[in-house]
C-alpha positions in Angstrom: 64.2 -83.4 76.9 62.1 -81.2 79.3 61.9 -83.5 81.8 65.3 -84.0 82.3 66.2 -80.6 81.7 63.1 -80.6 84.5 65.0 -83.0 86.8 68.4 -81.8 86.5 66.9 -78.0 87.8 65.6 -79.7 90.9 68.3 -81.7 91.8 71.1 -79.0 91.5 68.5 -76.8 93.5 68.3 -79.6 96.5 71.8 -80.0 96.3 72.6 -76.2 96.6 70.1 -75.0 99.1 71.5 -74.7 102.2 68.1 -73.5 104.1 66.5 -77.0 104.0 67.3 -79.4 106.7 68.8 -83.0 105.4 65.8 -84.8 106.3 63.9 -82.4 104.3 66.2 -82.5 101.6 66.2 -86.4 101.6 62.4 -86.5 101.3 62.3 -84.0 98.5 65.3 -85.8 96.9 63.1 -89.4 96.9 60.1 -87.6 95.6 61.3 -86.1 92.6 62.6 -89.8 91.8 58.8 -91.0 92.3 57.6 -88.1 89.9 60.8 -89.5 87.5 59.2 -92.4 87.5 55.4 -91.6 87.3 56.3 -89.7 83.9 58.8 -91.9 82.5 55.7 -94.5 82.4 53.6 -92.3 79.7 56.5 -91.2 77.8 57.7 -95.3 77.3 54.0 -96.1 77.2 52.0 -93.7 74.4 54.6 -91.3 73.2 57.7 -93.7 72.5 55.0 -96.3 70.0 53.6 -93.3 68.6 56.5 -92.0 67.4 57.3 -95.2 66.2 54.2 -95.5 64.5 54.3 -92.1 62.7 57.8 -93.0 61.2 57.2 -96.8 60.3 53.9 -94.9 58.7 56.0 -92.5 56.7 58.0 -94.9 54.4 54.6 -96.5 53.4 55.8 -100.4 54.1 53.2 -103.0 56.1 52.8 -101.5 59.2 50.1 -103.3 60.7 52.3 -105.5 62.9 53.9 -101.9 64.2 50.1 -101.1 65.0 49.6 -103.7 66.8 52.7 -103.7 69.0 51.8 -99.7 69.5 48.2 -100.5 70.9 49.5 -103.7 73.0 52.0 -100.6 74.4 48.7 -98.1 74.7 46.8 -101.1 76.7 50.1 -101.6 79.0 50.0 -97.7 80.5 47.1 -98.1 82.9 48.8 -101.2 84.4 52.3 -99.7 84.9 50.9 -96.3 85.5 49.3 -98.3 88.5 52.2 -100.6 89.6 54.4 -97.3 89.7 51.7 -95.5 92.0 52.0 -98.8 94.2 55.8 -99.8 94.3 56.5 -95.5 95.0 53.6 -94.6 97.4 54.5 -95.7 101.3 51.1 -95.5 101.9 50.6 -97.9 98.7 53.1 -99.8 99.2 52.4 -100.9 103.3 48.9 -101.6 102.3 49.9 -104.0 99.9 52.7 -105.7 102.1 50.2 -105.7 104.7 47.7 -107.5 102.0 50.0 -110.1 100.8 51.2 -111.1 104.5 47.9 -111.8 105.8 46.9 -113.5 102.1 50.4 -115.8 102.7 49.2 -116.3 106.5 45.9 -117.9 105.1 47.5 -119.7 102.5 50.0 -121.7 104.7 47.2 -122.2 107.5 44.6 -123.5 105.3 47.6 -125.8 103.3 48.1 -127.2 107.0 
C-alpha cells in the first residue's frame, strides 16, 4: 500500500511540475518505473510467501509443502533481484547486449 501510495505521489508530482524540462521529466518518469520494479521483486519474492506461510500456519493443516514452495520463492529473490538490475540498468543492459553479440559472433564462426 505504501509504495503505491509512494508511486502515485511521484508521478502526479512529474506530471504537475512545470519547472522540469521534458527530457528531464521523461528520465525521472522511466526511473521511478525501474525503482517499481526493483521493489516489486522483494515484495513478490519474501513478503508475498510469508504471508502465505503465516496464514496456511494458522489453521494448523500440513503445511510443509507451503514451506517448501515459500523457500523455493526465498531462493528465487537474488536471481530476479539481479535480472531486474540487468534488464533496467542502460549501463547493464549494453554490457550484456554487447556480451551476447560477440558470444553469438564466436558461436557462428567456430560452427563454420
Amino acid at each position: 500500500i505504501t509504495l503505491s501510495q509512494l508511486v502515485s505521489q511521484t508521478l502526479s508530482s512529474l506530471r504537475e511540475t512545470t519547472s522540469m524540462s521534458e527530457k528531464a521529466r521523461a528520465h525521472h518518469s522511466a526511473m521511478t518505473k525501474v525503482l517499481i520494479m526493483q521493489a516489486l521483486v522483494p515484495m513478490l519474492s519474501v513478503q508475498l510467501p510469508t504471508g502465505l506461510a503465516l496464514t496456511c500456519a494458522i489453521p494448523g493443516k500440513h503445511i510443509s509443502i507451503v514451506f517448501s514452495l515459500g523457500l523455493l520463492a526465498y531462493s528465487t529473490n537474488s536471481f530476479f533481484e539481479s535480472l531486474v538490475h540487468i534488464t533496467t540498468t542502460p549501463i547493464y543492459r549494453g554490457r550484456l547486449h554487447q556480451w551476447i553479440t560477440r558470444v553469438c559472433l564466436h558461436i557462428c564462426v567456430v560452427a563454420f
